[in-house]
C-alpha positions, -999 to +999 in steps of 0.1 A: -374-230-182-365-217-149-403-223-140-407-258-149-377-269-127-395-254-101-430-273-109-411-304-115-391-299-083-428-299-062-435-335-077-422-359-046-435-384-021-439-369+010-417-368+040-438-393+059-441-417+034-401-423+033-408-442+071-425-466+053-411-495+033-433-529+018-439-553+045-414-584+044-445-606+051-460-591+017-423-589+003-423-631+013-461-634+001-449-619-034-412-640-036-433-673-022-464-669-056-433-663-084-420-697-072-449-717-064-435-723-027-465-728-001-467-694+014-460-697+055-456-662+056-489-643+051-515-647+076-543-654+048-559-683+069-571-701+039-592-728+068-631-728+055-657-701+059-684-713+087-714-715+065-732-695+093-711-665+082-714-674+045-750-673+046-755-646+063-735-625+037-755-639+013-788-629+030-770-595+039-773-592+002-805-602-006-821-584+023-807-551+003-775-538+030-759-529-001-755-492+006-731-466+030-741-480+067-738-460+097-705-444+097-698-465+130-714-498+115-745-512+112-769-515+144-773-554+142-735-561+141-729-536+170-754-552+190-737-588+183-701-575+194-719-561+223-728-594+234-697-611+227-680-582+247-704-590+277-701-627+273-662-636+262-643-602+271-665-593+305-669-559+289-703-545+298-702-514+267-726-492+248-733-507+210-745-470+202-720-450+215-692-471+219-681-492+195-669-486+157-672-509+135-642-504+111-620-516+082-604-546+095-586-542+135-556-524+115-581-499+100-599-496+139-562-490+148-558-467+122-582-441+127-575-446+172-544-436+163-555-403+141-579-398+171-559-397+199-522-388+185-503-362+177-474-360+154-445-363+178-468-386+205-446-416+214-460-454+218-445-480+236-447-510+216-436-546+230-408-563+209-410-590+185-440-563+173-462-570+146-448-543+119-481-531+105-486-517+146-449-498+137-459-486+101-493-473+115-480-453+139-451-440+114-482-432+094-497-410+119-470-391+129-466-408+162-428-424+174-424-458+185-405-469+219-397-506+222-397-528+253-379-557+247-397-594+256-373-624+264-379-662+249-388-688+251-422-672+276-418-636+260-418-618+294-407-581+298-401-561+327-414-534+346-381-516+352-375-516+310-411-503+310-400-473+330-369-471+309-388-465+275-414-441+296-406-402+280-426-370+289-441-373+253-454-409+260-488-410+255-499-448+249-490-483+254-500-509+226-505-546+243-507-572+213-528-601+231-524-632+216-492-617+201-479-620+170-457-626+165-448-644+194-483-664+206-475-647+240-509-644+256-504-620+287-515-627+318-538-612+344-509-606+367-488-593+335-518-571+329-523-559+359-485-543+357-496-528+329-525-512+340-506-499+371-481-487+348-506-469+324-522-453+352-491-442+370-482-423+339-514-415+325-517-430+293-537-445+274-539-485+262-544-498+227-549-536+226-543-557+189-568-590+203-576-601+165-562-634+177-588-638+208-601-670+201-561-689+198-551-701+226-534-733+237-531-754+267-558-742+291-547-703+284-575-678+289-579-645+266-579-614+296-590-585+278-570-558+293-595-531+297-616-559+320-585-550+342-602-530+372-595-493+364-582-497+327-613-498+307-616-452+308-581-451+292-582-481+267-591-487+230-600-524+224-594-534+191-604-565+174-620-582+145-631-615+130-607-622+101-590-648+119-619-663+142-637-666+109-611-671+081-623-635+065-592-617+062-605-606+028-638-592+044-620-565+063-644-565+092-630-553+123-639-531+155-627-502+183-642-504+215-633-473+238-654-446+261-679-428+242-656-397+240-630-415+223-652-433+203-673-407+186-638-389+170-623-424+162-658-434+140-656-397+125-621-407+115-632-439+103-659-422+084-632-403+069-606-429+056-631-457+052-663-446+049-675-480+059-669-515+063-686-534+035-726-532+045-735-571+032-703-582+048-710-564+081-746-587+083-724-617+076-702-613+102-732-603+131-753-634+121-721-656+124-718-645+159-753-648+166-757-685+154-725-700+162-722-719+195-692-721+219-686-755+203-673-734+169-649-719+195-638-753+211-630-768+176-613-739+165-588-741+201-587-780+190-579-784+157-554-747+156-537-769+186-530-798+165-518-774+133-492-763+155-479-793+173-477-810+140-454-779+129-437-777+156-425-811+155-417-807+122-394-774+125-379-792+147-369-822+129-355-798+108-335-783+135-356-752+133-359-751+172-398-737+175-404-710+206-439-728+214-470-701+206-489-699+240-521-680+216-525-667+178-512-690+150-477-683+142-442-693+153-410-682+156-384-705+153-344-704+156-332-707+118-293-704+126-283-739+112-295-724+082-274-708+054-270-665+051-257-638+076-289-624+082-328-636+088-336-623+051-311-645+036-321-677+057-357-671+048-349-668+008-325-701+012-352-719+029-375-707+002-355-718-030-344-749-015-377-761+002-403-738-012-421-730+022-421-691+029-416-677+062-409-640+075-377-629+084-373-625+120-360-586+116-391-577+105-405-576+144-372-560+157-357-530+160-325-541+170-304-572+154-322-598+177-339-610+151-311-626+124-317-660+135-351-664+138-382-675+108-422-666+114-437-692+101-478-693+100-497-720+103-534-714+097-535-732+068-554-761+047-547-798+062-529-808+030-509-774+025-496-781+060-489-818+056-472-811+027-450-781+041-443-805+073-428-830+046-403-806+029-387-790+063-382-824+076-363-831+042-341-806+051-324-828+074 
C-alpha cells in the first residue's frame, strides 16, 4: 500500500510545464469554430497558395524527396535562402554551414534557444510580445525581462533598456515587423540596439517571419545587416506568411557557423526535419517568383488593413495603425467587461468576429483595453467581418 502511494505520487507534470498555459490566440481560435464566428484571432492566413510553391511541392514529390533530409535542410532550399539573404536582407552567409532549415521560425527559435541558453539565462523581450517568444523561452529554462514600447509608434527607450539589463542577461529578442504591434524598427532604432548588445555582450535573436509586410514606403532592416551585429545574432525567419503556408511549417536560423552547427543538432533532435517535399516547395517558390509577387503582396495586405481599420473604427474600436506584419491592435474600452478577455468574448457572442485579448502580449495590466485583430484573410471573410463591427455602432 505504502508503495503504491509512493509510485502514484511520481505520476506529475513537471515543474516546467506549470509556466505554460494554452495560448489565448488558440484559446480564441477554439471559442471562435464552436460558434461559427469568423476567426480574427489566429494568424492562419487562409490568402491562396502561389501556384509556384504549389507545384513545386508537388514536383518535390514526384521527384522522390520523400525521405529524412539533411538534418539542417535540403541543399537546394539553403541555396535559395542564401540568395534571398544576399538580395532582400544584404546578408552575404554560408548555405552549408550557416543556415538551418527548421520547423517553422518558432521551431528555428526553439532549438537557438536550447543552443545558446541556460536554465536561469534572462532575455529581454520588447512589450506587446508575441506569447509563443515568452512560452519558448519558459520552455527552455530561460527568464524573460520586458521593455515596455509606447503607442501609437511603439518606441522604447534606451534608458528602460539599461533598466531591464541584469548580470544574467544573455540575449535580446527584436520582433521585426512585430506582432503584435506592426512596428517595423528602424535603422536608427537598430542601431541602438546593436550598440546596446555590444556594450553588454549579448547576443540578438530576430522573429522577421513578417519580412515581406510593410506599409507606406517602410523598409525591412535586418538587424544583423547592422555593422557589427551579424557575429552575435541569430536571424530567424520563414515563409508561412510570405507564402500562406503556415501549415507547411517551413522556417530557418541564420547565425555564425559556430552557433549554427549546435542549433541544427538541436533541430535534428526535436524535429528531425522539416517536411522533405515541402522543403522543395518552398525553394522553387523563391526561385520562380519575381519581385512583382512581393509588390502585390505590400499592395493588396495594404488595402486589407485600411479597409479594417476603417472599419474598427467605425465601430469605435480606435485601430493603432500596423507600420509592417498583418495584425492590429485596437482600443476596445467602449466595449462591455472589466478586462481584455471579457471584451473579446462579448465582441465574439454579439458580432461573431474573434480577436485576441490584449493581456496576452503583456506582462503588466496595459493590455485590458486593447483587441488583436488579424487580417490576412479571404476578400469575402474580411468584407463580411468589416460589416458586423460596423453594426456594432
Amino acid at each position: 500500500m505504502s508503495a503504491s502511494r509512493i509510485v502514484t505520487s511520481q505520476l506529475r507534470l513537471s515543474t516546467r510545464a506549470g509556466d505554460l498555459l494554452q495560448s489565448e490566440i488558440r484559446n480564441m481560435s477554439i471559442e471562435c469554430e464552436r460558434i461559427g464566428g469568423i476567426n480574427l484571432s489566429q494568424g492562419v492566413c487562409d490568402t491562396p497558395v502561389p501556384i509556384e510553391v504549389q507545384q513545386g511541392a508537388f514536383d518535390g514529390i514526384t521527384e522522390g524527396f520523400n525521405t529524412y533530409t539533411r538534418y539542417d535542410g535540403l541543399d537546394e532550399l539553403r541555396q535559395a535562402i542564401a540568395a534571398k539573404l544576399r538580395q532582400y536582407n544584404g546578408l552575404e552567409v554560408d548555405p552549408s554551414s550557416e543556415i538551418v532549415v527548421s520547423a517553422g521560425a518558432t521551431g528555428a527559435f526553439y532549438c537557438t534557444c536550447l543552443a545558446l541558453l541556460d536554465p536561469g539565462d534572462e532575455v529581454i523581450l520588447f512589450e506587446p510580445y508575441y506569447g509563443y517568444h515568452v512560452s519558448t523561452l519558459l520552455a527552455s529554462g530561460a527568464v524573460p525581462r520586458y521593455v515596455p514600447m509606447q503607442p501609437p509608434d511603439w518606441t522604447f527607450s534606451v534608458d528602460e533598456l539599461e533598466r531591464a539589463v541584469t548580470l544574467r542577461t544573455r540575449a535580446i529578442l527584436v520582433n521585426t515587423p512585430g506582432n503584435p504591434s506592426g512596428k517595423v524598427f528602424t535603422s536608427g532604432e537598430l542601431q541602438q540596439i546593436a550598440d546596446f548588445a555590444m556594450r553588454h555582450d549579448l547576443f540578438v535573436f530576430t522573429d522577421e517571419i513578417y519580412e515581406y509586410f510593410l506599409y507606406d514606403g517602410r523598409k525591412h532592416v535586418t538587424p544583423a545587416a547592422i555593422p557589427g551585429l551579424a557575429e552575435r545574432t541569430v536571424s530567424i525567419s520563414g515563409f508561412s506568411k510570405t507564402f500562406s503556408i503556415t501549415g507547411w511549417r517551413i522556417g530557418y536560423a541564420v547565425a555564425p557557423a559556430r552557433w549554427a552547427e549546435t542549433i541544427g543538432y538541436y533541430n535534428d533532435l526535436v524535429y528531425v526535419c522539416a517536411p522533405a517535399p515541402l522543403q522543395i516547395g518552398v525553394a522553387r517558390g523563391l526561385v520562380r517568383l519575381g519581385p512583382e509577387y512581393y509588390q502585390s503582396l505590400q499592395a493588396d495586405y495594404t488595402a486589407k488593413r485600411d479597409q479594417f481599420c476603417s472599419a474598427l473604427r467605425a465601430a469605435g474600436l480606435t485601430p493603432f495603425v500596423p507600420q509592417g506584419a498583418y495584425y492590429v491592435l485596437a482600443d476596445a474600452s467602449v466595449l462591455p467587461g472589466r478586462s481584455s478577455k471579457e471584451r473579446a468574448m462579448y465582441l465574439l457572442n454579439k458580432a461573431n468576429v474573434a480577436a485576441v485579448p490584449g493581456e496576452a502580449f503583456f506582462n503588466d495590466h496595459r493590455g485590458d483595453c486593447l483587441l488583436r485583430f488579424c487580417y490576412a484573410k479571404s476578400s469575402a471573410d474580411l468584407d463580411e467581418a468589416c460589416h458586423r463591427l460596423e453594426d456594432l455602432r
